[in-house]
LUMPAVO-140227 format. One line per field, with one value per residue (C-alpha): residue number from 0; residue in one letter; y, x negated, z negated. Coordinates in pm, whole numbers, plus 50000, padded with zeros to 5 digits. Each point is the difference from the previous one (the first is absolute). Example, Ala and Ser with C-alpha at 12.3 -4.5 7.8 and 13.67 -1.06 7.14 Angstrom:
BEGIN
pos [0, 1]
code [A, S]
Y [49550, 50344]
X [48770, 49863]
Z [49220, 50066]
//
This chain:
BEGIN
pos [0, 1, 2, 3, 4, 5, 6, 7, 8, 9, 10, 11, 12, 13, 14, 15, 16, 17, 18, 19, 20, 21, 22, 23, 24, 25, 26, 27, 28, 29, 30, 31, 32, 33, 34, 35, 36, 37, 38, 39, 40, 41, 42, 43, 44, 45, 46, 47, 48, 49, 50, 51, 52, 53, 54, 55, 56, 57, 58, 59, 60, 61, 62, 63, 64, 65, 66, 67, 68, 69, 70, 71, 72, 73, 74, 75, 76, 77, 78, 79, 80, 81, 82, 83, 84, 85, 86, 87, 88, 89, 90, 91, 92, 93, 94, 95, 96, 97, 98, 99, 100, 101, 102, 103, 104, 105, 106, 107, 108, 109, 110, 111, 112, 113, 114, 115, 116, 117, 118, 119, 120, 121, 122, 123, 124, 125, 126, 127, 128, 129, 130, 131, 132, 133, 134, 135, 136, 137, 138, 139, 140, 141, 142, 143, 144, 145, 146, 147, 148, 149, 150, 151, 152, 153, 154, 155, 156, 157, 158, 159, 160, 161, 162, 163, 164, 165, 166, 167, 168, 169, 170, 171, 172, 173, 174, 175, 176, 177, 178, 179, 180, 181, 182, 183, 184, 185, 186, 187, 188, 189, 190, 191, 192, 193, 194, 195, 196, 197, 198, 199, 200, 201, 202, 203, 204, 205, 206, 207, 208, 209, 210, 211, 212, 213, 214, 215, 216, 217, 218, 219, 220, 221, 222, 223, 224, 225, 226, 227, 228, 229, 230, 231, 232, 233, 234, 235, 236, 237, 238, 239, 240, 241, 242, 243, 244, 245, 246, 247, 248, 249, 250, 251, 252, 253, 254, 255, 256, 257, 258, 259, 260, 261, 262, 263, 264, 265, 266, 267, 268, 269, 270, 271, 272, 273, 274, 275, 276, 277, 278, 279, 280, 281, 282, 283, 284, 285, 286, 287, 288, 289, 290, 291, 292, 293, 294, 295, 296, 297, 298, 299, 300, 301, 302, 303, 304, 305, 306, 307, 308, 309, 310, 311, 312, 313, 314, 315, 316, 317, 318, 319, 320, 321, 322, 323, 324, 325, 326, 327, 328, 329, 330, 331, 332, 333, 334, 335, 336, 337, 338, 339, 340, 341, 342, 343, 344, 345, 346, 347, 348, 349, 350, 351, 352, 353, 354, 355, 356, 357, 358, 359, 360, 361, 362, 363, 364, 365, 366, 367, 368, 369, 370, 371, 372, 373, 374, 375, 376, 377, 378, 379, 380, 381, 382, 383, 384, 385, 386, 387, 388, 389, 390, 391, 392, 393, 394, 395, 396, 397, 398, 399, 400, 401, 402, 403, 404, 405, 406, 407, 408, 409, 410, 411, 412, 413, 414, 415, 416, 417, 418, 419, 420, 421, 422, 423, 424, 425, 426, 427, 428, 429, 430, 431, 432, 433, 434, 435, 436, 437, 438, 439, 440, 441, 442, 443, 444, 445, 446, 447, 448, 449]
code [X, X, X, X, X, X, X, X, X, X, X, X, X, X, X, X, X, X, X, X, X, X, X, X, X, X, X, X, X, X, X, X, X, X, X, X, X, X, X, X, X, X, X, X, X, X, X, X, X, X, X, X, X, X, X, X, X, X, X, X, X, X, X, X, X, X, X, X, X, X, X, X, X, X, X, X, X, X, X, X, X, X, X, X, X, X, X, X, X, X, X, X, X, X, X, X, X, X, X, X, X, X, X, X, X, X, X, X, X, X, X, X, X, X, X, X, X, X, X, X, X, X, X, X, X, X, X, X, X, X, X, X, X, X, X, X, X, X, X, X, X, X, X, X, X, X, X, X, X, X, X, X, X, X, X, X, X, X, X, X, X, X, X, X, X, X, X, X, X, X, X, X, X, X, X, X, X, X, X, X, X, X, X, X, X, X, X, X, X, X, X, X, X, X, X, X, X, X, X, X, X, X, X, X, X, X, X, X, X, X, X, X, X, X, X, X, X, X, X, X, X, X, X, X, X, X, X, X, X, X, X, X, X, X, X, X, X, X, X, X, X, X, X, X, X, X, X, X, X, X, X, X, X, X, X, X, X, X, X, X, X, X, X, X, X, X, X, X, X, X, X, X, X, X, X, X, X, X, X, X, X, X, X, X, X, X, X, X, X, X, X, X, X, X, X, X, X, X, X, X, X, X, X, X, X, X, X, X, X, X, X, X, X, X, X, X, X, X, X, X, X, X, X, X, X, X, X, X, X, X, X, X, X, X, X, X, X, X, X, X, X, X, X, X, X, X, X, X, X, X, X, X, X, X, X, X, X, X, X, X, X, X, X, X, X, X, X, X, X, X, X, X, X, X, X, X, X, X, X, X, X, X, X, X, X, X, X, X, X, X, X, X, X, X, X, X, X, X, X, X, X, X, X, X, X, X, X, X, X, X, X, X, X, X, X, X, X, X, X, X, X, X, X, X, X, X, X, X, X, X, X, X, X, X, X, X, X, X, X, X, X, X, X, X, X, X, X, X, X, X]
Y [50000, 50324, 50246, 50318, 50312, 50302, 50276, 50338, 49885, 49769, 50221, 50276, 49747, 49870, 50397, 50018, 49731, 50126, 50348, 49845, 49777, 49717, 49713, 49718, 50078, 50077, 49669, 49800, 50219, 49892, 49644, 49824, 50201, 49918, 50150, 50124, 50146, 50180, 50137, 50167, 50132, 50170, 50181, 50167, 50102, 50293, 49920, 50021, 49792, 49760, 49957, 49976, 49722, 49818, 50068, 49846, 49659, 49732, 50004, 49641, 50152, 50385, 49874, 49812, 50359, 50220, 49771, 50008, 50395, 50241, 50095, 50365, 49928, 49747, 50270, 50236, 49740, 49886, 50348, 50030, 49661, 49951, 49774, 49757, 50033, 49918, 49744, 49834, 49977, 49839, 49747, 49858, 50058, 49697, 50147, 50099, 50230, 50146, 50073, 50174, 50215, 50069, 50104, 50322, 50090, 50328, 49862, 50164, 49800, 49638, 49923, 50127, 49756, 49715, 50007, 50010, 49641, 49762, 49724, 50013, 49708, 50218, 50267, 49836, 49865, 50342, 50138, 49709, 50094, 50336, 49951, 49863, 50233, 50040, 49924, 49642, 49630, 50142, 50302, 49847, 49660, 49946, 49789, 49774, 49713, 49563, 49849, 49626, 49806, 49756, 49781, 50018, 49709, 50062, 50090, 50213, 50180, 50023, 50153, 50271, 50153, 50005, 50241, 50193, 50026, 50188, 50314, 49921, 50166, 49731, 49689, 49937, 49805, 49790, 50015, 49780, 50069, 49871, 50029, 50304, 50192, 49923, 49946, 49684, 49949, 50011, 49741, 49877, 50017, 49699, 49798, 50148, 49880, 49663, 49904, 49815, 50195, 49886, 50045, 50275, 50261, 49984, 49643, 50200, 50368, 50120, 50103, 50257, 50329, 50334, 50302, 50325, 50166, 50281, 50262, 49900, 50257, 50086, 49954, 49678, 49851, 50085, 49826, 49672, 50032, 50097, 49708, 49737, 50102, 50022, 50113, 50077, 49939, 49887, 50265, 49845, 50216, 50026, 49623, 49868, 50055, 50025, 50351, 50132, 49939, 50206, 49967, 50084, 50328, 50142, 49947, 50097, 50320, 49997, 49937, 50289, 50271, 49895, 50008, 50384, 50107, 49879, 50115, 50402, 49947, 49909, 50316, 50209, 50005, 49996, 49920, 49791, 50241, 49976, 50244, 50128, 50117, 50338, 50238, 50049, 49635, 49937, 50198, 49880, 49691, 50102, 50326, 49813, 49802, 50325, 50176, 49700, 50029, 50370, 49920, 49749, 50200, 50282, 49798, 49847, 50382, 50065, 49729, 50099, 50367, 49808, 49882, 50340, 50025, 49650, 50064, 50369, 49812, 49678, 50109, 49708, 49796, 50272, 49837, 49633, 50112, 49954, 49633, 49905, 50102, 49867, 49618, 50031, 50059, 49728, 49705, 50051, 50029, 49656, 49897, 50045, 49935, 49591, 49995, 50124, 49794, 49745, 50061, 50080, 49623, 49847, 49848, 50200, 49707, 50010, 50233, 50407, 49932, 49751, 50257, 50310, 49780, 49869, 50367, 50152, 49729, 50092, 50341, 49998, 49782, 50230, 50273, 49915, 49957, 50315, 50177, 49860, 50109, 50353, 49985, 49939, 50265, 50293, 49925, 50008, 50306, 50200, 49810, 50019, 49681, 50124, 50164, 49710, 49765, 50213, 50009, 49648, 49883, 50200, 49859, 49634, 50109, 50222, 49673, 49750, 50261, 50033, 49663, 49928, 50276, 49900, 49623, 50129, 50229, 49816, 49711, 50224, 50155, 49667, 49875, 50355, 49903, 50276, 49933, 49956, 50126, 50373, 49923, 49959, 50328, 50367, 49920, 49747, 50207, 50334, 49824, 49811, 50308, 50206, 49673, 49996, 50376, 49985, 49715, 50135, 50264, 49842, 49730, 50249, 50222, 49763, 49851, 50328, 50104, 50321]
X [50000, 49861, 49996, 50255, 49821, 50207, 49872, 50132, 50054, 50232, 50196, 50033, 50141, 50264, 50076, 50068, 50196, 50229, 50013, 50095, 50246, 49857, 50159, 49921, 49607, 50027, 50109, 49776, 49722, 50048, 50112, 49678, 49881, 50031, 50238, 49739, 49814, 50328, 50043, 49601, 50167, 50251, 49793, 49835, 50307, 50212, 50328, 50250, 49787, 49944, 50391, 50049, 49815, 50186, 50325, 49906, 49849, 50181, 50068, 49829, 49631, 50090, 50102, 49647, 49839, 50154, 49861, 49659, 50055, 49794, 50213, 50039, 50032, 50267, 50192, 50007, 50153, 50238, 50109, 50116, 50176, 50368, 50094, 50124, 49738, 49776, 50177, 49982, 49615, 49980, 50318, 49672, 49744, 49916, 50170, 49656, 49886, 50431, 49914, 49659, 50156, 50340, 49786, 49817, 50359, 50126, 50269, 50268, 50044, 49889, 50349, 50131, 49713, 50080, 50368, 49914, 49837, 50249, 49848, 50140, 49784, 49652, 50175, 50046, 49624, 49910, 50196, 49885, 49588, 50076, 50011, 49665, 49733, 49781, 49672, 50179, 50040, 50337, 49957, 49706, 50203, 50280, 50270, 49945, 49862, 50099, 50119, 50190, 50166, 49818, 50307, 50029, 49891, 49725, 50257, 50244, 49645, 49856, 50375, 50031, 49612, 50111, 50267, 49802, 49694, 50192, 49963, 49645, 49725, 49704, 50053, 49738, 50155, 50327, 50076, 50164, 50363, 50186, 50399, 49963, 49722, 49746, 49674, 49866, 49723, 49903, 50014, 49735, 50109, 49816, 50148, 50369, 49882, 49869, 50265, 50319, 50332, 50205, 49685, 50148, 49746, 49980, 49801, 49725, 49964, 49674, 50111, 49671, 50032, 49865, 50272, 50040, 50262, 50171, 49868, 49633, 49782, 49881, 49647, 50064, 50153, 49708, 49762, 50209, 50001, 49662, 49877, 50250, 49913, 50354, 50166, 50380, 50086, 50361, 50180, 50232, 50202, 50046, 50176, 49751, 50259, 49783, 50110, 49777, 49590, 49750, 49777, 49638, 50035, 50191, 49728, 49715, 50177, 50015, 49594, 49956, 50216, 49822, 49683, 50063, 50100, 49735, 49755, 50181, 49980, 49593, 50010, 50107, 50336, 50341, 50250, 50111, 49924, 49891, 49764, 50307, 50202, 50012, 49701, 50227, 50064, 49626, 49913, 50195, 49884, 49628, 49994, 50018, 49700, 49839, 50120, 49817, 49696, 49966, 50073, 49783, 49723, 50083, 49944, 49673, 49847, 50143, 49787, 49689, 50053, 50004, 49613, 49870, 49725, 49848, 50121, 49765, 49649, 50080, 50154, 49904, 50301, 50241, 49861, 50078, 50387, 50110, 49866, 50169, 50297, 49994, 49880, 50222, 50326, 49842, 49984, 50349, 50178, 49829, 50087, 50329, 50037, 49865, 50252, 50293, 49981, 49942, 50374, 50159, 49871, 50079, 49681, 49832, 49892, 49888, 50105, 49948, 49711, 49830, 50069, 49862, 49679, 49921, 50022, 49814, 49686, 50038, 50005, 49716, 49766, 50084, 49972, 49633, 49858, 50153, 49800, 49711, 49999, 50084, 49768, 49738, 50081, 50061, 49688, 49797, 50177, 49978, 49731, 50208, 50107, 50228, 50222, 49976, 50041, 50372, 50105, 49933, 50149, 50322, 50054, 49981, 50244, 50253, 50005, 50096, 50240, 50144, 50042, 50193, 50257, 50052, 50068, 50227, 50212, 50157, 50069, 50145, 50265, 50042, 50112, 50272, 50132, 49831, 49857, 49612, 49902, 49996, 49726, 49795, 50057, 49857, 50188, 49682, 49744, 50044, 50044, 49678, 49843, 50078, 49885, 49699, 49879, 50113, 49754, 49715, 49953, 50022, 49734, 49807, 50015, 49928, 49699, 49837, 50077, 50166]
Z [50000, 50143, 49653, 50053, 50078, 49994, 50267, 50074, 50393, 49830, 49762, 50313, 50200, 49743, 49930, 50360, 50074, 49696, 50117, 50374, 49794, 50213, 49746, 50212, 50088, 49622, 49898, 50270, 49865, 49614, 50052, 49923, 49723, 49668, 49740, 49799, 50305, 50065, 49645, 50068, 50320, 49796, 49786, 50262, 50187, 49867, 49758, 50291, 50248, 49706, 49955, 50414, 50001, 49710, 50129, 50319, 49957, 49801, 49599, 49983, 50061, 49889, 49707, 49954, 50141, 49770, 49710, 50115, 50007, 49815, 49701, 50116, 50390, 49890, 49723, 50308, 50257, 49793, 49890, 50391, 49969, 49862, 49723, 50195, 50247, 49729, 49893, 50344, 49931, 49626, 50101, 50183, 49771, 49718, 49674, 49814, 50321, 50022, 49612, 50073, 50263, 49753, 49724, 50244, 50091, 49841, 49731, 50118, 50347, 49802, 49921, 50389, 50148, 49803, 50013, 50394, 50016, 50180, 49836, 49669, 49831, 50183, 49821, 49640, 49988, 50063, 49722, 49778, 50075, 49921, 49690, 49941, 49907, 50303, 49836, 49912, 50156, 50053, 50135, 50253, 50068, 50275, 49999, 50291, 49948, 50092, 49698, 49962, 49705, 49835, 50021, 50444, 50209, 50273, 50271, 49826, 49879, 50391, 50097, 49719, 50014, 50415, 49926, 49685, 50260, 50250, 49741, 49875, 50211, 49894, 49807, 49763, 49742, 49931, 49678, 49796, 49751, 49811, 49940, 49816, 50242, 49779, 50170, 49940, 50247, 50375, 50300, 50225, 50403, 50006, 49738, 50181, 50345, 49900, 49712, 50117, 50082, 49710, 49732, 49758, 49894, 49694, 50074, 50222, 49894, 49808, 49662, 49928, 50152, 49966, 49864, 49849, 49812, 50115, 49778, 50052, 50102, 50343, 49914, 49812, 50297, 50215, 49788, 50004, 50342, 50108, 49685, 50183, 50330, 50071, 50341, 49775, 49682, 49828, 49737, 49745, 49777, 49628, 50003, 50261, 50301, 50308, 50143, 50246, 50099, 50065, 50349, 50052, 50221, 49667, 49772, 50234, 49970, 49642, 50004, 50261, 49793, 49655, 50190, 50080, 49705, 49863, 50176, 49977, 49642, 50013, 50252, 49717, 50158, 49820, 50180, 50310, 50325, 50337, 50192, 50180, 49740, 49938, 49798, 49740, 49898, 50077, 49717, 49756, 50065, 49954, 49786, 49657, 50069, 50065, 49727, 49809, 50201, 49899, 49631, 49990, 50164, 49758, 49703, 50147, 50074, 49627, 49808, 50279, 49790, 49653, 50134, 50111, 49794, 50126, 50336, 50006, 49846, 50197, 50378, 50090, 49864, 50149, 50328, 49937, 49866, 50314, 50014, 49702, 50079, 50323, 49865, 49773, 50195, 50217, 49801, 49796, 50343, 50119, 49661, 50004, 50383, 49905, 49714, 50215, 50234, 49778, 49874, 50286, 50166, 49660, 49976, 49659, 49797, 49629, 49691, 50018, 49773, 50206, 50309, 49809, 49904, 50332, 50131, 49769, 50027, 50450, 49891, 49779, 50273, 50249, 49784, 49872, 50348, 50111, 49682, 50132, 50298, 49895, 49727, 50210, 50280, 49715, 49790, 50342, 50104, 49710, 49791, 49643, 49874, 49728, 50217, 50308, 49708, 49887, 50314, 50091, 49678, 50019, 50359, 49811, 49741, 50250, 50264, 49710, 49849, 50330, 50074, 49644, 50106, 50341, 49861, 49747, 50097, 50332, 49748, 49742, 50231, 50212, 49594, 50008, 50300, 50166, 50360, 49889, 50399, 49838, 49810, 50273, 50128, 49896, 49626, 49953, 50162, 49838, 49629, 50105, 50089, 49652, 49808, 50238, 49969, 49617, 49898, 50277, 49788, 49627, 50124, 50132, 49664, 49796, 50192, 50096, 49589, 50097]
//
């Protein structure tokens, strides 16, 4: 398959043909390309051209388009759609994606769309994941799925999951009820193809499968599933009623959105944004890490004024401030980086003590041959051991100090419930930096006797 590449010749000629209102060189034109290559076509086109094009082609792959939509090329097409247009376009949709799509929808047309879905049981599994929270199993999870009695025969089994299949875009699992919808395990095509007819299932079906509960977190269910190396996932509710599952694309997304919030908050950025939003919600999103950053300077050039004294008969150390700081900030973000994603694979072994230990013994080896090294290089420079040897000490002291803090305080907020990724972000550099410049300068006091 020959990778997508969008071009400008390409968009021009699309704009052109919809300006000409040339709908069948339009449709010829688009009918080998892929949904999602579509829904990158969109985004470059403007909002009216955008909604041209899903008014013309068919609801069974616009529907799939406007999924695959950026979220704010999708709020603008749909804002030029009518309720029951857009109701057209979830009645094909698998119930998780319709939810999705309801949930961006201003609240005051939800109820208008809904009540506009001909297919009144698409309509009531819709209502029913809405009221999942969306960072749950059932707010992620859709509702079709193959699912037969325990107490069928083989060929009542192969006619029923031939009708529930019709509405099931991939099979990956049959799973296995009983009277009362409660899940009690899954069914191998094999053993189904090579079992006799009148064999009930009970007799055949493998009782151990993989589940979650409806109110288990997002993040939880991605670690069963990436641990299990599953491709979907059964959800039971509070009674163990199988009620929906949860497919692979769903919680690659989940992995993709954590990973970018995470990575914004080790940016020093607060909240969720994009480079296209506007300036204004661009700065919200960073100014409070800045704020910090200038506090945090501010209180390192305050304690530099407590030392002014040393700092006039030794200059030199006012050089090397800059070093500390910066080793310092260094180690407690790589620190904290090892430990965070230590939680967020759910692989960190071993008590906080043993944890803090280990850290402080890496950061005190690479701490002492660090010293050396700058030992060595100050001494030969400026041919005073006393103040090579402060210098070189404090760097040993600031790099295990460093280390300690950026071990503890991702697993002391991961233990709040607070995301630990913000710890390794300019919150653990600029504390590392005051505790850095702070004991720089009371090592170097007290070695140099001043």
């Amino acid at each position: 398959m020959t990778p997508f590449k969008l071009t400008d010749e390409l968009i021009s000629e699309i704009q052109h043909l919809i300006g000409e209102k040339k709908n069948t060189d339009l449709k010829l034109l688009l009918t080998d390309f892929h949904y999602a290559d579509i829904a990158e076509i969109a985004g470059e086109l403007e909002v009216e051209e955008a909604t041209y094009l899903i008014k013309l082609l068919d609801s069974e792959k616009t529907s799939e388009i406007i999924a695959e939509m950026h979220e704010d090329t999708r709020e603008a097409v749909l804002n030029n759609l009518t309720a029951k247009e857009i109701a057209g376009e979830l009645e094909e949709l698998d119930t998780d994606d319709a939810v999705d799509i309801i949930n961006e929808l201003p609240k005051e047309i939800v109820q208008e769309v809904i009540s506009e879905i001909e297919d009144r049981e698409h309509a009531k599994d819709i209502v029913e994941l809405l009221r999942y929270n969306e960072d749950s199993a059932g707010g992620l999870m859709a509702k079709e799925l193959v699912k037969v009695n325990e107490n069928w025969n083989v060929l009542t089994c192969v006619k029923e999951m031939r009708a529930q299949a019709e509405n099931v875009t991939r099979v990956h699992s049959i799973y296995v009820v009983d009277d009362e919808d409660k899940l009690k395990g899954r069914l191998s095509l094999k053993d189904l193809l090579t079992t006799s007819t009148k064999t009930n299932i009970k007799d055949v079906y493998i009782p151990k499968v993989d589940s979650v509960n409806v109110n288990e977190k997002a993040e939880e269910v991605a670690k069963i599933m990436s641990k299990y190396d599953l491709e979907a996932i059964p959800v039971v509710d509070e009674i163990g009623r199988l009620v929906g599952r949860i497919t692979i694309d769903d919680i690659v997304d989940v992995i993709r959105e954590e990973a970018d919030k995470d990575y914004q908050l080790a940016a020093g950025i607060s909240q969720d944004v994009e480079a296209d939003d506007s300036i204004w919600e661009l700065t919200k999103a960073r100014l409070p890490w800045l704020i910090l950053g200038l506090l945090g300077g501010l209180g390192a050039a305050a304690i530099m004024g407590g030392f002014e004294e040393m700092i006039s008969k030794h200059a030199i150390l006012f050089f090397f401030t800059p070093l500390i700081a910066a080793m310092a900030g260094n180690v407690g973000v790589q620190s904290s980086a090892i430990i965070v994603q230590g939680l967020a694979n759910d692989d960190l072994k071993g008590s906080v003590g043993n944890r803090l230990i280990k850290e402080m013994l890496l950061a005190l080896l690479n701490g002492l041959i660090l010293a050396i090294l700058l030992l060595v290089f100050t001494w030969i420079w400026k041919g005073t051991f006393d103040t090579a040897l402060a210098i070189s000490l404090s760097l040993v002291v600031v790099i295990v100090v460093a280390g300690l803090i950026g071990t503890f305080i991702p697993l002391f907020l991961h233990q709040r419930n607070i995301d630990p990724a913000i710890a390794t972000g300019p919150f653990i550099t600029t504390s590392n930096d005051i505790f850095g410049i702070l004991i720089y300068f009371w090592i170097a006091k007290w070695i140099l006797g001043i």
